[in-house]
C-alpha positions as CSV (number, residue, x, y, z in Angstrom):
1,X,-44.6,39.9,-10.8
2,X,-46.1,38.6,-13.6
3,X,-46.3,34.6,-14.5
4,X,-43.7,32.8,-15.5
5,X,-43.1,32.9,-19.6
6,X,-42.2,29.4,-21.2
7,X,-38.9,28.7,-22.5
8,X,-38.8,25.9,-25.8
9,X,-35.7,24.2,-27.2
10,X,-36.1,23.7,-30.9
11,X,-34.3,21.5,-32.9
12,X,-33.1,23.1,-36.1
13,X,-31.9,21.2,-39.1
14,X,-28.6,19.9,-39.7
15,X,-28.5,20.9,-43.0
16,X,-31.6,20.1,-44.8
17,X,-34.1,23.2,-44.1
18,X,-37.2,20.1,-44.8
19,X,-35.9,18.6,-41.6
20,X,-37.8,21.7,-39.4
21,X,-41.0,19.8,-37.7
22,X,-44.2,21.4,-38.0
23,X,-44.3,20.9,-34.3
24,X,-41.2,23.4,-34.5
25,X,-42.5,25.8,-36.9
26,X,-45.8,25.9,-35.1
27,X,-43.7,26.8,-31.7
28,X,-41.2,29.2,-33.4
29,X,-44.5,31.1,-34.3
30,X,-45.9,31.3,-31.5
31,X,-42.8,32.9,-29.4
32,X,-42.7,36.7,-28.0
33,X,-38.3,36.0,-28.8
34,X,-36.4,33.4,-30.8
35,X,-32.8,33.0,-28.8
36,X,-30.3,32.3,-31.5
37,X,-26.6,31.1,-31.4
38,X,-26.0,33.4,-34.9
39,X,-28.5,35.6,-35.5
40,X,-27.3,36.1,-39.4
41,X,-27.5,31.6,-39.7
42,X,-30.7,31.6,-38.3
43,X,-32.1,34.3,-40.6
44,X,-32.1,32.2,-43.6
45,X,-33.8,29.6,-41.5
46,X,-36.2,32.1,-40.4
47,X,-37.0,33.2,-43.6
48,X,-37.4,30.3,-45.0
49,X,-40.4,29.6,-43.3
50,X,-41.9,33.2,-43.1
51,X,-41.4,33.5,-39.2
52,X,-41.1,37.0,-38.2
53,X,-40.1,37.2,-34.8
54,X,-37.4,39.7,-33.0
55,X,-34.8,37.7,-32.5
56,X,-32.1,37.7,-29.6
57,X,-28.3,36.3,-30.0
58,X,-27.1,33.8,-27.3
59,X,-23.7,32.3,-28.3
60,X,-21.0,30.7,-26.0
61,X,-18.4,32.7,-25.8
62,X,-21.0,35.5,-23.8
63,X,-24.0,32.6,-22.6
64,X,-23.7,33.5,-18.9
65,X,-24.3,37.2,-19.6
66,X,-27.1,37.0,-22.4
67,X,-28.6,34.2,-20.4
68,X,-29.5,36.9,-17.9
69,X,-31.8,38.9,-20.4
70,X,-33.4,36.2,-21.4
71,X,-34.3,34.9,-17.6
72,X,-35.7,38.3,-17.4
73,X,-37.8,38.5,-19.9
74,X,-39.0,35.0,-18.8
75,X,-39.6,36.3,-15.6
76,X,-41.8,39.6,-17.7
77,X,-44.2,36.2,-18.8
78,X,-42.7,36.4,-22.3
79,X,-42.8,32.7,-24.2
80,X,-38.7,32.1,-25.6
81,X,-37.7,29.6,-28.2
82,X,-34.2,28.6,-28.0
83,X,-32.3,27.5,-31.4
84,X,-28.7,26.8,-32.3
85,X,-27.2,27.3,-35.9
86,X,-27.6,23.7,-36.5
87,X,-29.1,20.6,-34.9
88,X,-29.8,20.8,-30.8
89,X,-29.4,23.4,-28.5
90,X,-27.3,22.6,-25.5
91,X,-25.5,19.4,-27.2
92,X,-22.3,20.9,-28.4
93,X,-23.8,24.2,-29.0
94,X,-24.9,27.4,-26.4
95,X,-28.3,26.5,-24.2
96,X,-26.8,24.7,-20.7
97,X,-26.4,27.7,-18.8
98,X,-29.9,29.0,-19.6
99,X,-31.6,25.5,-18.9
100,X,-29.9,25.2,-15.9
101,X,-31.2,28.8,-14.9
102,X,-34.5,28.3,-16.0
103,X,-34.4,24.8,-13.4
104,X,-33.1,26.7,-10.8
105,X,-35.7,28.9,-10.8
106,X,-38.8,26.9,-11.5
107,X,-39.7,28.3,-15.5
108,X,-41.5,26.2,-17.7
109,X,-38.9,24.2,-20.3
110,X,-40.8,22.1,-23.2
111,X,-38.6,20.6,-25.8
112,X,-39.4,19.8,-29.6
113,X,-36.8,17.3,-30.7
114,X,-34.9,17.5,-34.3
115,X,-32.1,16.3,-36.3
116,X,-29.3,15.2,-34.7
117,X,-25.8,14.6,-36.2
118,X,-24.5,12.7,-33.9
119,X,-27.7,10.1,-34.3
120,X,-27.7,10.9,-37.8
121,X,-24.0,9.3,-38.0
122,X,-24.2,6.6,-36.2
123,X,-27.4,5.1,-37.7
124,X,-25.1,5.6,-41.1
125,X,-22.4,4.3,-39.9
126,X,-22.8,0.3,-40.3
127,X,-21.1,0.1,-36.6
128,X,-22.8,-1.3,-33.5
129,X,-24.3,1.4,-31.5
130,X,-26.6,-0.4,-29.2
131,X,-24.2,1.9,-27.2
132,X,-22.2,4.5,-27.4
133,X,-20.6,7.4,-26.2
134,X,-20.9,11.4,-27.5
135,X,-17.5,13.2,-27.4
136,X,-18.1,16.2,-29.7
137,X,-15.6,18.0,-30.4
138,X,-11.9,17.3,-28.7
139,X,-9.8,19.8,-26.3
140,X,-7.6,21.6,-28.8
141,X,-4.8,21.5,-25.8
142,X,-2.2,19.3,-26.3
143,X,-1.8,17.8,-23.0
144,X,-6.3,18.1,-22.5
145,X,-6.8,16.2,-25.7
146,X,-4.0,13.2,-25.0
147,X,-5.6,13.2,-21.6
148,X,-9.2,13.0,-23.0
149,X,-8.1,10.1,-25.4
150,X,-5.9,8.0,-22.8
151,X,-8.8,8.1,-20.9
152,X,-11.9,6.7,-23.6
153,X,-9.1,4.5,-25.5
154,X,-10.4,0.7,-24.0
155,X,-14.3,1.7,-24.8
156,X,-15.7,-1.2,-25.6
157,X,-18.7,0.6,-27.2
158,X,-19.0,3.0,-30.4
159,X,-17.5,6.5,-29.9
160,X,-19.0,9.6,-31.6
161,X,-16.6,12.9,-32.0
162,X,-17.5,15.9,-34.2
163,X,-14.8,17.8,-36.2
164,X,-14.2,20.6,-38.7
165,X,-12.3,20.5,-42.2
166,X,-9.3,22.1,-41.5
167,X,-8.7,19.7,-38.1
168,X,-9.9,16.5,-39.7
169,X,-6.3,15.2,-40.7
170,X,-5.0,15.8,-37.3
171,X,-7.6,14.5,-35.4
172,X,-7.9,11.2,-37.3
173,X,-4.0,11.0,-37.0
174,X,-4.2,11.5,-33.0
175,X,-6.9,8.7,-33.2
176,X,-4.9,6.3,-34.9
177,X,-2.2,7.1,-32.6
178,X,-4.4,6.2,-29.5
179,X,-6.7,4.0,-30.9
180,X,-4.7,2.3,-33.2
181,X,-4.8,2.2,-36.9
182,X,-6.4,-0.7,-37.7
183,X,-9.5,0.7,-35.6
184,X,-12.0,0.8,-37.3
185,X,-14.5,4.0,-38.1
186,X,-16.6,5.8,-40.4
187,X,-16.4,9.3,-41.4
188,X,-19.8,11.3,-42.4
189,X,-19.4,14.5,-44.1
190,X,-22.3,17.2,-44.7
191,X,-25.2,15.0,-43.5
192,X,-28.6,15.7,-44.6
193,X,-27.2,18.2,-47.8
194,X,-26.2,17.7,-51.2
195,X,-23.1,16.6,-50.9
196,X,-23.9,13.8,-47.9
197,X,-21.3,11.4,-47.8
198,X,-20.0,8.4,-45.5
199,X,-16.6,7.2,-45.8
200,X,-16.0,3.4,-43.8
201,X,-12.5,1.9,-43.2
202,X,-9.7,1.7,-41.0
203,X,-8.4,4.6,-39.2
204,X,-5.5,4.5,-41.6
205,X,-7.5,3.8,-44.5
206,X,-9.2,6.4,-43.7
207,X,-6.3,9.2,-43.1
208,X,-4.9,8.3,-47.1
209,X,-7.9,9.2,-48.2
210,X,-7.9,12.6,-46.8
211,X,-4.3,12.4,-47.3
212,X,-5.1,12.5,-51.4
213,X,-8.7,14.2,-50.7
214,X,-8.8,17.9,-49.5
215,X,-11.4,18.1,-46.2
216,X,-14.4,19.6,-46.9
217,X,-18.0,20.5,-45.1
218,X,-18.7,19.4,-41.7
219,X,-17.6,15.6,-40.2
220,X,-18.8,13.6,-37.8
221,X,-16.4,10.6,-37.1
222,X,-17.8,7.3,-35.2
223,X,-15.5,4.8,-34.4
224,X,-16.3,1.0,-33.3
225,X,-15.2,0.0,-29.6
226,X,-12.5,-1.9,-28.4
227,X,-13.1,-5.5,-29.5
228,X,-13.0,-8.2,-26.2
229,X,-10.2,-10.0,-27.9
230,X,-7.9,-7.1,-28.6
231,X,-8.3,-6.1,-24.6
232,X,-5.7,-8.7,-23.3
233,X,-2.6,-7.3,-23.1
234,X,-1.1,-4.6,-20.9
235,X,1.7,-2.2,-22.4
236,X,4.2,-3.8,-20.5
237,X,2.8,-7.2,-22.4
238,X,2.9,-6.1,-25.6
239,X,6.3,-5.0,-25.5
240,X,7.8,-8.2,-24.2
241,X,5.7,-9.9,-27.4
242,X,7.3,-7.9,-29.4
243,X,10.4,-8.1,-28.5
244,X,10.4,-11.5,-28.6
245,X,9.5,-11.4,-32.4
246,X,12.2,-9.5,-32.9
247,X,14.4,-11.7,-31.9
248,X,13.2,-14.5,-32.9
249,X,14.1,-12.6,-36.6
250,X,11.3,-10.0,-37.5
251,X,11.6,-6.3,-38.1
252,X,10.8,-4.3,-35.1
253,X,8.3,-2.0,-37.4
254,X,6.4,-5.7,-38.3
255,X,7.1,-6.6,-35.2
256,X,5.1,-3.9,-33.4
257,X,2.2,-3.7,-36.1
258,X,1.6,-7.5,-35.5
259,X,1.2,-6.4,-31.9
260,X,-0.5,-3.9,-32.4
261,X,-3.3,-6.3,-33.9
262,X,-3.3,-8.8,-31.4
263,X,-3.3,-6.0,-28.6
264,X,-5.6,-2.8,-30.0
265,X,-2.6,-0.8,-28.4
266,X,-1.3,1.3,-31.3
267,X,1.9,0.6,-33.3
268,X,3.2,4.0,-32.3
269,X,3.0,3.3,-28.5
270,X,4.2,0.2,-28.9
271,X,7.0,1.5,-30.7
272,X,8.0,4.3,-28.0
273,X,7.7,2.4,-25.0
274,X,10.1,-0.7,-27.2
275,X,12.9,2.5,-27.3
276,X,12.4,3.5,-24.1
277,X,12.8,-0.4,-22.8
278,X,16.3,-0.5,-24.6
279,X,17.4,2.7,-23.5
């Protein structure tokens, strides 16, 4: 058998084709096969740059199968670069399975770094991300993605989710209802293109604006972590406070937003579980 061929994960742009490293064009050159997530996204990429390599497709829905080609023509000593249709291979995108293959069986893996969104977001965000956490995109299940939420909710650090136009409404809806809407977040839309733009505000603030402006391009949303102070009462705590504003004379919906405040438990919970406790 012949040596062992090299496989490189390249970092595509996000949006801005001047984003590509030389380091990136260089090695995209120098491949036998360029491994691409859409063969027809990459091609404008490609072209850009006058790279004229054959070019293989490697996309998730069929990653365990075409990962098999490519081990083997690893395994023939040909040199593969890996790219996704946008940003890096393997985060949120198709390149795991082939990585992990490639350990497994001892082939050569360099990596040239490139634009991230997720980085990208949170360094225009204007939140605190000495740390944070990378969701991507959420389960689409109804029960998965209530789950998935329950479970990050009392983060005390940033939170970074990816999400497409027509889902952005509902997402940031399910957010506030989790999260709370007074939570606060930032929304960046098309990074590194024309149109780049990053919206700051409350989760509700945010959802009327999207409310009265149509979703359009590519989001990232970043959302700040659960404050110490708002960390102190339980459910069953919050409840009982407001209750006892409502008796002492305020509206139950005030009643539960004031909570909601003090708590970082959303008005919405608050609200169901107050019914529930009556019933």
């Amino acid at each position: 058998m012949s040596e062992f061929g090299k496989l490189s994960i390249v970092g595509t742009p996000i949006g801005n084709f001047s984003d590509l490293s030389p380091r990136g064009i260089e090695t995209l050159n120098k491949a036998d096969y360029i491994a691409c997530e859409d063969t027809r996204v990459s091609a404008k990429l490609l072209g850009k740059f006058g790279i004229k390599k054959p070019t293989l497709s490697y996309y998730k829905p069929k990653e365990q199968e075409k990962s098999e080609k490519i081990i083997a023509l690893l395994c023939e000593g040909k040199n593969i670069a890996l790219i996704s249709d946008a940003g890096m291979p393997c985060i949120s995108d198709p390149g795991y399975i082939l990585v992990k293959k490639c350990r497994e069986i001892g082939i050569d893996i360099e990596v040239i770094p490139g634009a991230s969104a997720a980085v990208a977001a949170v360094a225009a965000s204007g939140i605190d991300a000495a740390r944070f956490v990378f969701e991507g995109f959420l389960p689409v299940g109804k029960k998965e993605r209530s789950d998935r939420l329950s479970e990050i909710k009392g983060l005390s650090h940033a939170i970074v989710f990816y999400e497409a136009p027509h889902k952005l409404k509902k997402t940031l809806f399910d957010l506030a209802e989790f999260f709370g809407e007074e939570r606060f977040a930032a929304v960046c839309r098309e990074l590194t293109k024309i149109h780049e733009e990053t919206l700051r505000g409350t989760l509700k603030e945010l959802i009327d604006h999207f409310e009265k402006n149509e979703p359009r391009g590519e989001f990232v949303i970043v959302i700040e972590g659960k404050s110490p102070e708002k960390q102190q009462l339980s459910l069953g705590e919050a409840v009982k406070t407001a209750r006892e504003l409502i008796e002492s004379g305020e509206k139950t919906n005030a009643a539960c937003k004031t909570v909601s405040e003090l708590s970082g438990i959303s008005k919405r919970e608050i609200y169901s579980a107050l019914l529930e406790d009556i019933d």
